[in-house]
C-alpha positions, 0 to 999 in steps of 0.5 A: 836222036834223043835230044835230052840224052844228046844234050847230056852226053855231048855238052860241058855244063855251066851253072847259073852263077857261073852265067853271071859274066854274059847276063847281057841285060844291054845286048843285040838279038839275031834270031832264027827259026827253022824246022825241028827236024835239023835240030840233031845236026845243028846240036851236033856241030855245036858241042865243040864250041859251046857250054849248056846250061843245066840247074838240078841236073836238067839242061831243059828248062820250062818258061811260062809268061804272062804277056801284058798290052794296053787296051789298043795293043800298042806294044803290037801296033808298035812292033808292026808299024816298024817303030824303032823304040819299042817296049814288052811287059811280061811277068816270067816264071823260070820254072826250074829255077823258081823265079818269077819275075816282072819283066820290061824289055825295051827296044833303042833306035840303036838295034839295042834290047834293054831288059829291066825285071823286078823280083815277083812272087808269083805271075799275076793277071793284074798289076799291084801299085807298087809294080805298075809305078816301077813299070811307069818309072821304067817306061817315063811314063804312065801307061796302062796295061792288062793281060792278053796273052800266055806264052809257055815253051822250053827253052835250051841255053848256050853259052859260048866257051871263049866269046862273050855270047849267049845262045837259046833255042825255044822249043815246044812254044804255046800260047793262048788267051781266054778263047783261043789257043795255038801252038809252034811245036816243031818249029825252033826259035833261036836267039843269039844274044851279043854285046854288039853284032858278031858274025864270028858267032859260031852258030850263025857260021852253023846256021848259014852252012844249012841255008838258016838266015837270020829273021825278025821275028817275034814270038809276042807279035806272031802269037798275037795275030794267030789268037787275034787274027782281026788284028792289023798285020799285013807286015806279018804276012810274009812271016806267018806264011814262012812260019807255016811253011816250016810246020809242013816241013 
């Protein structure tokens, strides 16, 4: 199957604008990874129930993101020793939309994902004044971070014709930091985003009839480890061996 061609044909469009009424800035996230290869039949069941994004006539759009930590990756440690609160700093360029923009996503004890962004002009490896006090203020407190890593991929958006639900797949993801570089290429990340957890959702019914259970999984925090692998992250193992389970697939 010829992806791009299938999405064209087999898909209603919706615009950005028209994407207003499910932004879901305060949601919660299901994700799942699974091998490329089932992508056709996953796409094939799907048109029936679902609308694409599509901005100048292209329904796959390319990020590009600058992730940020401190020094002693406490957003990592964070994520890794199951701390419930939990925070990213990343600068974001939406490529096809040309927006770039700062970016904190903030994790509740609630299973919430908050995320707060402030227009840039442009991704940057250091931080202005006036963008290290909003990241301050949004955090309620000061914290220093820097650069570590880049993480670009595709991404496919959906949105669900009747309920309040968006739904992405990341598709060709690398990343990479000053040395080190690696890659998920045939592996698919996707990301249903809900106001509160709904197992009506027509793609987790899709994903379940194909044996694809949903999964924790961050593509920061797998990255992180792959390009920095001194790092602490016995809590990982399980999910670094799946993950390569599903390359070899």
């Amino acid at each position: 199957m010829n992806i791009s061609s299938y999405l064209n044909t087999n898909f209603d469009a919706i615009t950005l604008s028209e994407m207003d009424n499910v932004k879901l800035m305060s949601r919660t996230d299901t994700k799942f990874a699974f091998n490329s290869k089932f992508l056709p039949d996953i796409l094939s069941k799907m048109g029936e129930f679902y609308r694409i994004l599509e901005i100048d006539r292209e329904r796959i759009h390319h990020y590009k993101s600058l992730y940020y930590d401190t020094e002693d990756r406490k957003f990592y440690l964070d994520h890794h020793n199951q701390r419930v609160n939990r925070n990213k700093i990343r600068f974001r360029e939406y490529v096809g939309s040309n927006l770039t923009f700062l970016e904190i996503k903030l994790k509740n004890n609630k299973g919430r994902t908050i995320k707060k962004r402030t227009k840039v002009k442009q991704i940057s490896d250091s931080l202005t004044e006036k963008q290290q006090n909003y990241i301050n203020k949004t955090l309620g407190t000061p914290i220093s971070v820097n650069p570590k890593q880049w993480i670009n991929f595709s991404r496919i958006t959906f949105v669900h014709k009747t309920q309040k639900e968006r739904m992405t797949m990341d598709i060709n993801l690398t990343f990479n930091n000053n040395t080190e570089s690696g890659d998920l290429k045939n592996i698919i990340i996707a990301e249903v985003k809900q106001e509160r957890i709904s197992r009506s959702s027509d793609f987790m019914r899709i994903a379940k009839e194909m044996s694809i259970l949903p999964m924790r999984i961050s593509k920061y925090c797998i990255s992180t480890l792959s390009l920095n692998p001194e790092l602490k992250g016995n809590r990982f193992k399980e999910k670094l061996l799946f993950i390569k389970k599903l390359k070899q697939a």
